[in-house]
PQR file of N, CA, C, O and H, with PARSE charges and radii, in Angstrom:
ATOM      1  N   UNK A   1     124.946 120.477  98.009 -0.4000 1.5000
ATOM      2  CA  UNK A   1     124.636 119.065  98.091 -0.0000 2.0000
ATOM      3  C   UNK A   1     124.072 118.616  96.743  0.5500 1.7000
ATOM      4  O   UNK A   1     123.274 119.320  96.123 -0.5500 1.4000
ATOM      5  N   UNK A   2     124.496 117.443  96.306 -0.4000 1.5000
ATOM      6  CA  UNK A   2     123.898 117.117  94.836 -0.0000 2.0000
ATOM      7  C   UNK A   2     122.958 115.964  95.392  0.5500 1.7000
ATOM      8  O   UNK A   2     123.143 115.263  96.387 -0.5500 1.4000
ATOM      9  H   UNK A   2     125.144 116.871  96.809  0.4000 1.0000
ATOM     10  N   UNK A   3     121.698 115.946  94.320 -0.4000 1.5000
ATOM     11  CA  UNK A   3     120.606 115.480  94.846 -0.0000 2.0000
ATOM     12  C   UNK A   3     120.033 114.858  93.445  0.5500 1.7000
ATOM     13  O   UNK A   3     119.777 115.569  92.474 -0.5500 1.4000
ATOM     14  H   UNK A   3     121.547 116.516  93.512  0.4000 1.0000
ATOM     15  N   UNK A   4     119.864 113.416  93.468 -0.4000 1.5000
ATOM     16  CA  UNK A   4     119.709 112.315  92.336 -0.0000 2.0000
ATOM     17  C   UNK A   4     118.063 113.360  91.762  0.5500 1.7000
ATOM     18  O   UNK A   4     117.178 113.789  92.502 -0.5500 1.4000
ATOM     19  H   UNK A   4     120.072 112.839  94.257  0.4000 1.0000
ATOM     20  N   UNK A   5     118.138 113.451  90.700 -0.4000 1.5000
ATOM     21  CA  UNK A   5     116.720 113.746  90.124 -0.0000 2.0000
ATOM     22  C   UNK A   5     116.413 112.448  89.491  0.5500 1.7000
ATOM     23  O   UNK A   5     116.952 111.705  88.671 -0.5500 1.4000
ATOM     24  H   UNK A   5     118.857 113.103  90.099  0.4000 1.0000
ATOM     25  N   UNK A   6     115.054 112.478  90.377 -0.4000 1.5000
ATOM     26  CA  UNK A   6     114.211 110.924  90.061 -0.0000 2.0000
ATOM     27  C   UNK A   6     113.007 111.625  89.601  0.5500 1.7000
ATOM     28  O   UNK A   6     112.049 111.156  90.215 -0.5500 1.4000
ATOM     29  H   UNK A   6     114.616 113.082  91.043  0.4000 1.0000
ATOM     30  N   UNK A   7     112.684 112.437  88.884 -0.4000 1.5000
ATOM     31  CA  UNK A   7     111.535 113.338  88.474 -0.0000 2.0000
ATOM     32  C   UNK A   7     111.085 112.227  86.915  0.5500 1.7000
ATOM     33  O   UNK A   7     110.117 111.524  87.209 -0.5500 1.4000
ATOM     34  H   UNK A   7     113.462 112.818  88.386  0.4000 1.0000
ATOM     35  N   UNK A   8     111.343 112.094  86.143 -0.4000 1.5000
ATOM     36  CA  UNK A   8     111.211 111.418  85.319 -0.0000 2.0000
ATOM     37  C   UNK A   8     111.802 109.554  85.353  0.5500 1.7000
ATOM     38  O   UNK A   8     111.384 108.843  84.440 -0.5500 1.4000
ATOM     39  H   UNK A   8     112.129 112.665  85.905  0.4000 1.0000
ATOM     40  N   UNK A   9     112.329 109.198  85.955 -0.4000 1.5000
ATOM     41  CA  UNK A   9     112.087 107.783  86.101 -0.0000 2.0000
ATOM     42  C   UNK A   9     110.554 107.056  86.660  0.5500 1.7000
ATOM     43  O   UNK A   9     109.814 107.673  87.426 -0.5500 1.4000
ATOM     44  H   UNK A   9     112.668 109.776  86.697  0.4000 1.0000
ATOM     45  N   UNK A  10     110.329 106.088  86.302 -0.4000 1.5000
ATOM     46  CA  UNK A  10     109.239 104.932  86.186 -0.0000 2.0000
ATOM     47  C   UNK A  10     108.811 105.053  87.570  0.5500 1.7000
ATOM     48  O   UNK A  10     109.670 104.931  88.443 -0.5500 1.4000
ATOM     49  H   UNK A  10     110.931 105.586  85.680  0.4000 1.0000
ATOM     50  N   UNK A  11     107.424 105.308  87.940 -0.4000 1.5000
ATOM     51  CA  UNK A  11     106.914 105.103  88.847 -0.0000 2.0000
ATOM     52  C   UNK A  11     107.382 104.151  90.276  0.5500 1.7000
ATOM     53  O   UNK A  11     107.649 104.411  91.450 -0.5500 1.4000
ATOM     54  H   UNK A  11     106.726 105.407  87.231  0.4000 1.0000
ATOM     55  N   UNK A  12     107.305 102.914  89.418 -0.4000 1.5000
ATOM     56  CA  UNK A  12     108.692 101.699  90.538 -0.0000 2.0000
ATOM     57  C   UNK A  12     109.576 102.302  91.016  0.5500 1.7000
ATOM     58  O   UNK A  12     109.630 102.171  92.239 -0.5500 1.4000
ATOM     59  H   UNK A  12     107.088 102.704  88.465  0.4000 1.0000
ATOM     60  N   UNK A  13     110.496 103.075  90.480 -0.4000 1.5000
ATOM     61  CA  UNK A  13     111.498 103.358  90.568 -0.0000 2.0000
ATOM     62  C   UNK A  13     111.503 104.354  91.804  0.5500 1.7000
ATOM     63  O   UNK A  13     112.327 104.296  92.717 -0.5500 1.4000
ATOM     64  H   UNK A  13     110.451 103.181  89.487  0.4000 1.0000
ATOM     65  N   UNK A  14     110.262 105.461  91.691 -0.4000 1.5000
ATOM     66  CA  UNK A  14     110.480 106.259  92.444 -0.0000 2.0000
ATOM     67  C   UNK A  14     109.472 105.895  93.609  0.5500 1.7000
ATOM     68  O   UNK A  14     109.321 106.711  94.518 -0.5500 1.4000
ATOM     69  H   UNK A  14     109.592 105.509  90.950  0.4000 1.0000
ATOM     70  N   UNK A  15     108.843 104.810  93.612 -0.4000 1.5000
ATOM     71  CA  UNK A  15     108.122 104.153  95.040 -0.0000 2.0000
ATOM     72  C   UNK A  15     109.181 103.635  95.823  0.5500 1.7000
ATOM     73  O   UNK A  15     109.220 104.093  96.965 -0.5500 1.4000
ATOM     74  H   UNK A  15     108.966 104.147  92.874  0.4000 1.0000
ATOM     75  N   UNK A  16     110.100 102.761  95.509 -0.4000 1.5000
ATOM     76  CA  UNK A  16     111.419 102.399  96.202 -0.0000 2.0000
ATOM     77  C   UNK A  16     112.501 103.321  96.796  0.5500 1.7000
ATOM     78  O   UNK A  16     113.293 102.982  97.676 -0.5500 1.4000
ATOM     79  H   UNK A  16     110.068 102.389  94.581  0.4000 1.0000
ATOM     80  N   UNK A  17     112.444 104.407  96.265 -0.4000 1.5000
ATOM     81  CA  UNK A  17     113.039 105.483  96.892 -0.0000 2.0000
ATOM     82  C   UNK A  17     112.084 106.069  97.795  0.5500 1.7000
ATOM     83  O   UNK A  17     112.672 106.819  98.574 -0.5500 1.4000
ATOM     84  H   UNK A  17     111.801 104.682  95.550  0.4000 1.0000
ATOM     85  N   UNK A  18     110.817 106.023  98.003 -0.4000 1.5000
ATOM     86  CA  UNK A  18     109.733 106.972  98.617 -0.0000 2.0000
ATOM     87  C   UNK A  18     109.660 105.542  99.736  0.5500 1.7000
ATOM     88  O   UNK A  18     109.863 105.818 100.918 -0.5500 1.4000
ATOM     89  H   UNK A  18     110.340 105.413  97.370  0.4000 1.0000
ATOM     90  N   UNK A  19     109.481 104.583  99.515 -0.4000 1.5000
ATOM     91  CA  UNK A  19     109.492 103.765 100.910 -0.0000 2.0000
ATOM     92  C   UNK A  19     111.000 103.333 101.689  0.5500 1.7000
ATOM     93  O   UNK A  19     110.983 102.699 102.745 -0.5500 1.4000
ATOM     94  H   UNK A  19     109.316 104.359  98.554  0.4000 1.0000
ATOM     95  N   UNK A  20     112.242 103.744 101.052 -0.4000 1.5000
ATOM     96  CA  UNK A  20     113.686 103.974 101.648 -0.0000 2.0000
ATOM     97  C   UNK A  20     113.288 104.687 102.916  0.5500 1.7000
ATOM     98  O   UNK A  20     113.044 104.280 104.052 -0.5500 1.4000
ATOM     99  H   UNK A  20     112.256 104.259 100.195  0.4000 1.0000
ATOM    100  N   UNK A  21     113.306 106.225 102.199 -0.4000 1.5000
ATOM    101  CA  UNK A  21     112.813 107.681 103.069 -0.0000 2.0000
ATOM    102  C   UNK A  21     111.649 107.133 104.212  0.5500 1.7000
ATOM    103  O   UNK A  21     112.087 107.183 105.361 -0.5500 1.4000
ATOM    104  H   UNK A  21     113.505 106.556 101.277  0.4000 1.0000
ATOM    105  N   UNK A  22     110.283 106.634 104.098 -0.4000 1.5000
ATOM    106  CA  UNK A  22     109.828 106.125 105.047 -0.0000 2.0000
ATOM    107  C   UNK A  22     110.085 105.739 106.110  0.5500 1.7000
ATOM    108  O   UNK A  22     109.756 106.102 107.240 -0.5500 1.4000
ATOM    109  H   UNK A  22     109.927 106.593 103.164  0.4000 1.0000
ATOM    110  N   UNK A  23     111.224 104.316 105.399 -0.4000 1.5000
ATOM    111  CA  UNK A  23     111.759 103.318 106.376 -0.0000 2.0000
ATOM    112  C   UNK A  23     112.537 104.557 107.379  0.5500 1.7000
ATOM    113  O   UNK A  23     112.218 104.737 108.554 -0.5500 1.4000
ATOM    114  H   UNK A  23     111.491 104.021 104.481  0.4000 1.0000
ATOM    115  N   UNK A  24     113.604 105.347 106.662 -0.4000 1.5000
ATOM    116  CA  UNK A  24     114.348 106.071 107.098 -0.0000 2.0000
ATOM    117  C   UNK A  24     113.436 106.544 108.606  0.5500 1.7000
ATOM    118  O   UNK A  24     113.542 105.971 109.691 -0.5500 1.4000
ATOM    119  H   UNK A  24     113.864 105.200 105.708  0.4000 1.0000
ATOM    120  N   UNK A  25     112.770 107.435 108.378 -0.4000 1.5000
ATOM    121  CA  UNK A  25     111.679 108.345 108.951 -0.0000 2.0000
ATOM    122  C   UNK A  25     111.122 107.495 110.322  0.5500 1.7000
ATOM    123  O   UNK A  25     111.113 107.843 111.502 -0.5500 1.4000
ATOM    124  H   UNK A  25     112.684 107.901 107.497  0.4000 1.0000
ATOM    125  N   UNK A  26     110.619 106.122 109.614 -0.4000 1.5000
ATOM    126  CA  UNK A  26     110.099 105.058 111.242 -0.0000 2.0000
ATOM    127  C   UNK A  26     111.157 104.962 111.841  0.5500 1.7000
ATOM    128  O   UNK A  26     111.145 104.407 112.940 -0.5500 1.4000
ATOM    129  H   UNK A  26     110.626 105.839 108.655  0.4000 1.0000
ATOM    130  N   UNK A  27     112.387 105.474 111.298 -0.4000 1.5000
ATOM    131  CA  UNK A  27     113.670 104.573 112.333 -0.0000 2.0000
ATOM    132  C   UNK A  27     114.085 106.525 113.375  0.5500 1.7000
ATOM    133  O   UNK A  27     114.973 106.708 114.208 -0.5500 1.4000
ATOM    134  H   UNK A  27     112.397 105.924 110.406  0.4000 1.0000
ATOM    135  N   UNK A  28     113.254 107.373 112.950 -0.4000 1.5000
ATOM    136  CA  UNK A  28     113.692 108.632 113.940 -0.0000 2.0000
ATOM    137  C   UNK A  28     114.378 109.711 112.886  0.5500 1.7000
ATOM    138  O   UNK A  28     114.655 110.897 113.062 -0.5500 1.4000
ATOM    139  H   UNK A  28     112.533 107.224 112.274  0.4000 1.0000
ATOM    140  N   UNK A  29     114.549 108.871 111.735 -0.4000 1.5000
ATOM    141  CA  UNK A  29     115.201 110.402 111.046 -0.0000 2.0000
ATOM    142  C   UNK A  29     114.577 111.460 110.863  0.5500 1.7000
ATOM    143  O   UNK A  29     113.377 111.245 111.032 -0.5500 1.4000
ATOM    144  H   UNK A  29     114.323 107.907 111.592  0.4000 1.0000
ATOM    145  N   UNK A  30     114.819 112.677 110.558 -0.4000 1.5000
ATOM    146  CA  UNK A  30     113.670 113.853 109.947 -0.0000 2.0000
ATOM    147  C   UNK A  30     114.350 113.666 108.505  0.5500 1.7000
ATOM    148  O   UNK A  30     115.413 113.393 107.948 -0.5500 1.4000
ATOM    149  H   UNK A  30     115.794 112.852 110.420  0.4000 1.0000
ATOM    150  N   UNK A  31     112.804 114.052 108.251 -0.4000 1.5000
ATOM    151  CA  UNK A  31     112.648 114.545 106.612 -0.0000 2.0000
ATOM    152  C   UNK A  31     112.513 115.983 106.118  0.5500 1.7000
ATOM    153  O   UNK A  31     111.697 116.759 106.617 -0.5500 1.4000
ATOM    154  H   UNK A  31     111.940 114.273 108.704  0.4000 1.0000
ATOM    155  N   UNK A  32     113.430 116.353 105.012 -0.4000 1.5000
ATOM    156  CA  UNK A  32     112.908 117.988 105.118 -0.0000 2.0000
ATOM    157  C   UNK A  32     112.525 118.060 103.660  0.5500 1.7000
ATOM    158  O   UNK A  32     113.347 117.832 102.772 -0.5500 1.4000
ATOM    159  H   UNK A  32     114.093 115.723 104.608  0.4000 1.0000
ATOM    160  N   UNK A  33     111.210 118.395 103.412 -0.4000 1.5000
ATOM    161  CA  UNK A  33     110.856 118.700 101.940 -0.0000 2.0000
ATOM    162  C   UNK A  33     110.312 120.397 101.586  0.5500 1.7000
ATOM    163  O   UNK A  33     109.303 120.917 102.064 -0.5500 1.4000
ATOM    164  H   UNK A  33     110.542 118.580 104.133  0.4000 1.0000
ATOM    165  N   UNK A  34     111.228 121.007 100.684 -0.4000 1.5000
ATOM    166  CA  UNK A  34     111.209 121.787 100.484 -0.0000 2.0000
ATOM    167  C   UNK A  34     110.977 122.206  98.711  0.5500 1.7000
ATOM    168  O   UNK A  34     111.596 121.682  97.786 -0.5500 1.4000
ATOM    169  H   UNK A  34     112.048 120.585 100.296  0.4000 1.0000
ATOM    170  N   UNK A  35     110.189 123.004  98.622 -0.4000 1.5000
ATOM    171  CA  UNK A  35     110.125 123.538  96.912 -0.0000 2.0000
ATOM    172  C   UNK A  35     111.032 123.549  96.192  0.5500 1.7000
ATOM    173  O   UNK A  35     111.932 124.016  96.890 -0.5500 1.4000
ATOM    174  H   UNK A  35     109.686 123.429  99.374  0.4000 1.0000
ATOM    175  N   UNK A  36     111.513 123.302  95.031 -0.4000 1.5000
ATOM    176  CA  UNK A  36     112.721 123.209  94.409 -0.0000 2.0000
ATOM    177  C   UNK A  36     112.726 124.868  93.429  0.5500 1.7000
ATOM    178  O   UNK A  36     111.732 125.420  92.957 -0.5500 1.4000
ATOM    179  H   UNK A  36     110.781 122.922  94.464  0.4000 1.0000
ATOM    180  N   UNK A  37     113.466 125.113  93.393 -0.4000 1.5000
ATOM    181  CA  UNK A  37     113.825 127.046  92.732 -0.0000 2.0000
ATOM    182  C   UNK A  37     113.105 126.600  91.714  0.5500 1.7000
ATOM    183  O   UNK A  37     111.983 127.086  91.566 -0.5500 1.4000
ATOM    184  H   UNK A  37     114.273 124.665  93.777  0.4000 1.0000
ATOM    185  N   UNK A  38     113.527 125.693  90.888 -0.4000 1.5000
ATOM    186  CA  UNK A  38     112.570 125.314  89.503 -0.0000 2.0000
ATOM    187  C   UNK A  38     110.988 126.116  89.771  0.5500 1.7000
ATOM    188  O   UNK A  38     110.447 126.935  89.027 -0.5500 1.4000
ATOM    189  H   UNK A  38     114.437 125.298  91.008  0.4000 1.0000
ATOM    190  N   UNK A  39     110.545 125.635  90.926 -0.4000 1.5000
ATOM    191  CA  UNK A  39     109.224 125.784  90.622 -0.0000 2.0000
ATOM    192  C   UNK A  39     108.155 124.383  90.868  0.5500 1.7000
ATOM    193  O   UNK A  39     108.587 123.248  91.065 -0.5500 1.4000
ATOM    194  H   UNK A  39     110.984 124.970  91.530  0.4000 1.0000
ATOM    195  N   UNK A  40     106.909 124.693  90.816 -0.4000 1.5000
ATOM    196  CA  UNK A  40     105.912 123.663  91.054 -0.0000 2.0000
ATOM    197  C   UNK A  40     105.895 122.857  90.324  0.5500 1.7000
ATOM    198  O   UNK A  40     106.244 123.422  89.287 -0.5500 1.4000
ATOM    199  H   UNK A  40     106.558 125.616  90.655  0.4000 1.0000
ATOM    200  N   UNK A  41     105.676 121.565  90.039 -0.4000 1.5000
ATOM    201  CA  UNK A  41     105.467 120.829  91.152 -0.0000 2.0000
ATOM    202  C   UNK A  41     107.053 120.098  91.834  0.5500 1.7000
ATOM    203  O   UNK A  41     107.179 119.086  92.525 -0.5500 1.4000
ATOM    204  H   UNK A  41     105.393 121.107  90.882  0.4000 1.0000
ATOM    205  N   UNK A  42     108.032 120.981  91.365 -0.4000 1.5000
ATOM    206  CA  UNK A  42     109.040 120.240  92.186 -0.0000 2.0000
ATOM    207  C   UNK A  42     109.827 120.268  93.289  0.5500 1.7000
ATOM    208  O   UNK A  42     110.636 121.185  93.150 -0.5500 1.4000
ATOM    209  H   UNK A  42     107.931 121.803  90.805  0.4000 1.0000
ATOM    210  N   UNK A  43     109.998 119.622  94.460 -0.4000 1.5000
ATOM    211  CA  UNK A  43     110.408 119.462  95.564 -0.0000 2.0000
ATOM    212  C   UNK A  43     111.802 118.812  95.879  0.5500 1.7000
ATOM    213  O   UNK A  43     112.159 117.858  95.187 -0.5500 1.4000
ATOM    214  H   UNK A  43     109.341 118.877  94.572  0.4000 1.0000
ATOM    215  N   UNK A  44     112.554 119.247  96.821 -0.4000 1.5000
ATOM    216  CA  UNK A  44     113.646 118.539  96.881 -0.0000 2.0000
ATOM    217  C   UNK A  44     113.210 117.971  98.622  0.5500 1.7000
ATOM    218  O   UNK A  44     112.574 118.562  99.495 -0.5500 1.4000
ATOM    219  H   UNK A  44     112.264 120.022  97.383  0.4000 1.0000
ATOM    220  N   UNK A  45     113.892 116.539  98.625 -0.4000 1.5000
ATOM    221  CA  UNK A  45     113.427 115.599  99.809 -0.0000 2.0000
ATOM    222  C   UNK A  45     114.742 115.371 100.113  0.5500 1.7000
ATOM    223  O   UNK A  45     115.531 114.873  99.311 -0.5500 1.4000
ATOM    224  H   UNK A  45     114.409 116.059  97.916  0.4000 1.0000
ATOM    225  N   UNK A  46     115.074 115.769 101.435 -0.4000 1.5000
ATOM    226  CA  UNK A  46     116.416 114.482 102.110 -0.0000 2.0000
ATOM    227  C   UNK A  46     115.989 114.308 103.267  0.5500 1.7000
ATOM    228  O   UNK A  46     115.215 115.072 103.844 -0.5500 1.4000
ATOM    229  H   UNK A  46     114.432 116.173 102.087  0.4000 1.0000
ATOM    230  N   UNK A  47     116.627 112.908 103.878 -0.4000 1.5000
ATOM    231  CA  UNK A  47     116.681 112.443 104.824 -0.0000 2.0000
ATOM    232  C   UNK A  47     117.745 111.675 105.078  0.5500 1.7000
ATOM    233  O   UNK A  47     118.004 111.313 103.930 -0.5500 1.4000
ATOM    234  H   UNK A  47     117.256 112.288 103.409  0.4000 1.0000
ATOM    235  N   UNK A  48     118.480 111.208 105.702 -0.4000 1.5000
ATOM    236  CA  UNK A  48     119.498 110.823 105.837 -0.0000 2.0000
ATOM    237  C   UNK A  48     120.351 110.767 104.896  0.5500 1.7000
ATOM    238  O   UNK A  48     120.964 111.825 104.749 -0.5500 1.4000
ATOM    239  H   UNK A  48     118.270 111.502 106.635  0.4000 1.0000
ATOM    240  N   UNK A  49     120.741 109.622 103.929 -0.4000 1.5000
ATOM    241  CA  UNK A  49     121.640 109.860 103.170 -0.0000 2.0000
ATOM    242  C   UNK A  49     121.159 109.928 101.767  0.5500 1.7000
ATOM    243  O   UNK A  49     121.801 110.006 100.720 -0.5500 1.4000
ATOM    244  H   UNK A  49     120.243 108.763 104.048  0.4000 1.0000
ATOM    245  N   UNK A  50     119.798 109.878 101.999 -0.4000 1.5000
ATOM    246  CA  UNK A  50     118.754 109.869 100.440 -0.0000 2.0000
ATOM    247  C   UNK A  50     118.641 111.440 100.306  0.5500 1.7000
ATOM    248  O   UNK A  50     118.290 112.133 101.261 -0.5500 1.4000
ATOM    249  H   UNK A  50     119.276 109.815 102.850  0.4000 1.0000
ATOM    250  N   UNK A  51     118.927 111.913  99.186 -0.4000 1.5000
ATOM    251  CA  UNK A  51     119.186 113.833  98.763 -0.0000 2.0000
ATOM    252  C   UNK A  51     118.456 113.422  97.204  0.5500 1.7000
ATOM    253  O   UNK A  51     118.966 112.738  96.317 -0.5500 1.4000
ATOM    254  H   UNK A  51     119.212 111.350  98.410  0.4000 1.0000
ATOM    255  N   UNK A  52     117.227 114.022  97.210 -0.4000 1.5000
ATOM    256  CA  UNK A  52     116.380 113.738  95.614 -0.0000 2.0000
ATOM    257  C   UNK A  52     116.145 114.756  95.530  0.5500 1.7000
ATOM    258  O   UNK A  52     116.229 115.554  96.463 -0.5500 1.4000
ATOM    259  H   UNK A  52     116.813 114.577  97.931  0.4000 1.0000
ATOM    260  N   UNK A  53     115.673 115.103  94.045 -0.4000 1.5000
ATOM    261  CA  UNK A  53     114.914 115.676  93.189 -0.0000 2.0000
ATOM    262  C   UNK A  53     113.986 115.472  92.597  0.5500 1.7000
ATOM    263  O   UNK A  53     114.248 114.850  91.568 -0.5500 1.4000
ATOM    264  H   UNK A  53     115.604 114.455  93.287  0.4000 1.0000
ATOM    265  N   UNK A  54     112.547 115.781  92.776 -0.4000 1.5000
ATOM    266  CA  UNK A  54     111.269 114.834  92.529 -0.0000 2.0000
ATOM    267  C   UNK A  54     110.264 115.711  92.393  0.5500 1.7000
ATOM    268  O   UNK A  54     110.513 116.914  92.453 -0.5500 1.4000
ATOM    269  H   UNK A  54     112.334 116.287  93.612  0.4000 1.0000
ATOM    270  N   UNK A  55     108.883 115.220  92.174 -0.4000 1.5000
ATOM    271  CA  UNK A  55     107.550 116.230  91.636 -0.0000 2.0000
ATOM    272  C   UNK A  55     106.679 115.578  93.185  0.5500 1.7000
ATOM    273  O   UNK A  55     106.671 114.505  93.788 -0.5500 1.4000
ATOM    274  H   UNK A  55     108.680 114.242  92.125  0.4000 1.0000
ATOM    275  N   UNK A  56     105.983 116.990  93.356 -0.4000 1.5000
ATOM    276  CA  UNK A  56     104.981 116.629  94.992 -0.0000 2.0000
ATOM    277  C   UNK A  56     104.077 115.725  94.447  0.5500 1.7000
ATOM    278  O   UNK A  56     103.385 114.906  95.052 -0.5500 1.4000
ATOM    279  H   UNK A  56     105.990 117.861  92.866  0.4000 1.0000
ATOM    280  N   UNK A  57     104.153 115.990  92.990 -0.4000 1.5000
ATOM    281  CA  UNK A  57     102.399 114.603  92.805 -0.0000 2.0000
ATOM    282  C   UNK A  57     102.868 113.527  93.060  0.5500 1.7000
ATOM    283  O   UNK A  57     102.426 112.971  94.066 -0.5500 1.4000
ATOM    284  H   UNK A  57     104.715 116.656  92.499  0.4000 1.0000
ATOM    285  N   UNK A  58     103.734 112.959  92.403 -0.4000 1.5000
ATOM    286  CA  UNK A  58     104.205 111.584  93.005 -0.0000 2.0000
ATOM    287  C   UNK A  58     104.084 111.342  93.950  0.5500 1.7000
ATOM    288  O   UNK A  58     103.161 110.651  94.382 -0.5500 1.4000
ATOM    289  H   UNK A  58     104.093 113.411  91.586  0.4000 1.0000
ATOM    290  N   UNK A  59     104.903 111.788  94.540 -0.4000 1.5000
ATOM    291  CA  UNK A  59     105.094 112.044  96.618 -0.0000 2.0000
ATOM    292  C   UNK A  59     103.484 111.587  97.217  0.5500 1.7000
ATOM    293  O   UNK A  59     103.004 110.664  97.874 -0.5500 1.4000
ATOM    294  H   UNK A  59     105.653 112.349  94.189  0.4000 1.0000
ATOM    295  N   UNK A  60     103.040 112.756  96.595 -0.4000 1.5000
ATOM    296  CA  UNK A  60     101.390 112.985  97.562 -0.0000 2.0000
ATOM    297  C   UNK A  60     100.756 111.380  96.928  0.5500 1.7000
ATOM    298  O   UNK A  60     100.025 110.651  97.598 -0.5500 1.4000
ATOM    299  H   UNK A  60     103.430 113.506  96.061  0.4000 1.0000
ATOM    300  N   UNK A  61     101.081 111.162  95.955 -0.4000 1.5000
ATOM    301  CA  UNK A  61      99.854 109.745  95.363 -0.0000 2.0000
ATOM    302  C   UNK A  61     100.765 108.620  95.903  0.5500 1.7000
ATOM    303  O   UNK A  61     100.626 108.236  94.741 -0.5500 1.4000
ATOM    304  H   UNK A  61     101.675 111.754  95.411  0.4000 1.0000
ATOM    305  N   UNK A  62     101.274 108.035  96.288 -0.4000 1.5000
ATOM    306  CA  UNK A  62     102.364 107.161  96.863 -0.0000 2.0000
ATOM    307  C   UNK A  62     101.762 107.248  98.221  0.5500 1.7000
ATOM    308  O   UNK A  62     101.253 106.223  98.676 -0.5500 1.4000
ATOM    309  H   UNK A  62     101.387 108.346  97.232  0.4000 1.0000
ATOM    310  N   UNK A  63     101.756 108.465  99.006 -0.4000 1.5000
ATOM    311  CA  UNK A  63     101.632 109.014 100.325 -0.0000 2.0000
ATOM    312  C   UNK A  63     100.177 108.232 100.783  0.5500 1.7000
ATOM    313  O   UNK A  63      99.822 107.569 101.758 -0.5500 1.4000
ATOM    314  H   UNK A  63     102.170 109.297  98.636  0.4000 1.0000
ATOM    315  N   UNK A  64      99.599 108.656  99.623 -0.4000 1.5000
ATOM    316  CA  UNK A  64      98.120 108.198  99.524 -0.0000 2.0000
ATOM    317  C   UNK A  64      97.564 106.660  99.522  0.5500 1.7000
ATOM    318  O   UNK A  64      96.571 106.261 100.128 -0.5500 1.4000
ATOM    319  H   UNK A  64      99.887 109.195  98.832  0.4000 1.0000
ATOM    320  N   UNK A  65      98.076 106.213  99.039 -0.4000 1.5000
ATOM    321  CA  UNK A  65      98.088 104.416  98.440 -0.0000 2.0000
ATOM    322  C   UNK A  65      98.775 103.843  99.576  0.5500 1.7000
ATOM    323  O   UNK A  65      98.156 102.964 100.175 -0.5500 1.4000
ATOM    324  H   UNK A  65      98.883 106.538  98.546  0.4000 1.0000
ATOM    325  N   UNK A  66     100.430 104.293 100.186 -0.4000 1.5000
ATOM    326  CA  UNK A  66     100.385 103.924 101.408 -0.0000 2.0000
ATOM    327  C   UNK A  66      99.511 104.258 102.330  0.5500 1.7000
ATOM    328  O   UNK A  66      99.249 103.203 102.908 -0.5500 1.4000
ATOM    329  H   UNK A  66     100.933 105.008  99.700  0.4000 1.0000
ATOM    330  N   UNK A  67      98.998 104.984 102.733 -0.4000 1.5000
ATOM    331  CA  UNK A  67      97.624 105.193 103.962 -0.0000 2.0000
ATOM    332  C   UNK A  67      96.173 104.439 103.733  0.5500 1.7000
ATOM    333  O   UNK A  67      95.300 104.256 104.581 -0.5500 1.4000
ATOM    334  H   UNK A  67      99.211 105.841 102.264  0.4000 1.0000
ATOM    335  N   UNK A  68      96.168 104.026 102.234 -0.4000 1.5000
ATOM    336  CA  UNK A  68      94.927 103.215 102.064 -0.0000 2.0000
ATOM    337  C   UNK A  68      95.196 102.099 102.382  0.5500 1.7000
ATOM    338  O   UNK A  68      94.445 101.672 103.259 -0.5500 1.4000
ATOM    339  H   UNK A  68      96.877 104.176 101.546  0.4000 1.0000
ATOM    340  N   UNK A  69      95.897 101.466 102.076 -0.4000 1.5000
ATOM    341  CA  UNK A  69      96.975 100.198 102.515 -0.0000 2.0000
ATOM    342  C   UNK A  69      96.962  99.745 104.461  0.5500 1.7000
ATOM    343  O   UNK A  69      96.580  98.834 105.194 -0.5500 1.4000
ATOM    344  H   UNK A  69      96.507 101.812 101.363  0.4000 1.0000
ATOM    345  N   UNK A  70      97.519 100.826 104.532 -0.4000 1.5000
ATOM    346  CA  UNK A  70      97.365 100.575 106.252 -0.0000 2.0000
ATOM    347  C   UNK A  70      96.278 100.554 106.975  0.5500 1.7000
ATOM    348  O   UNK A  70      96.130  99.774 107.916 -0.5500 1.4000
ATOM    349  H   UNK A  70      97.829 101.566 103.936  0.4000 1.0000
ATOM    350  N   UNK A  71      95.147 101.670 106.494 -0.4000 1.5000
ATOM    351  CA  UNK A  71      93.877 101.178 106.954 -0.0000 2.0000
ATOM    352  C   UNK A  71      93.139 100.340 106.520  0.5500 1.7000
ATOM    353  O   UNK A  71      92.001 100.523 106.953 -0.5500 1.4000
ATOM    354  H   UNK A  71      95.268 102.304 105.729  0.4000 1.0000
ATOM    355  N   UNK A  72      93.225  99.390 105.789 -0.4000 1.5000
ATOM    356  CA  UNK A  72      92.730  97.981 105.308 -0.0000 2.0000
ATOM    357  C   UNK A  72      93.263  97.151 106.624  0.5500 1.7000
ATOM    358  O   UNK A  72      93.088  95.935 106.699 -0.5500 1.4000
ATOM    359  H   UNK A  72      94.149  99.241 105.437  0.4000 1.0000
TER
END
């Protein structure tokens, strides 16, 4: 499976892909995130038809800012 590496694009860039996967996720999809062979910090994420290549810090600080967000 080939899988977009968004590891180095602009923060924006990779919040819009990280709230896709979300949306995806509220609607019943599973998500499977797994370590990428590379090594730490990189992870590969799919869920439906979204297949990335990305770093867990992003992920986790995104993850984060959405949950502060909702409990406001």
């Amino acid at each position: 499976m080939k899988r977009e590496d968004i590891r180095l694009k602009p923060r924006e860039e990779k919040e819009k892909v990280y709230l896709k996967i979300d949306t995806l996720f509220q609607l019943g999809i599973e998500v499977s995130i797994k370590e990428h062979k590379s090594g730490f910090p990189a992870v590969t994420v799919d869920c439906g038809d979204v297949h990335i290549l990305t770093d867990i810090l992003s992920l986790e600080q995104w993850w984060a800012k959405k949950k502060q967000i909702e409990w406001r």
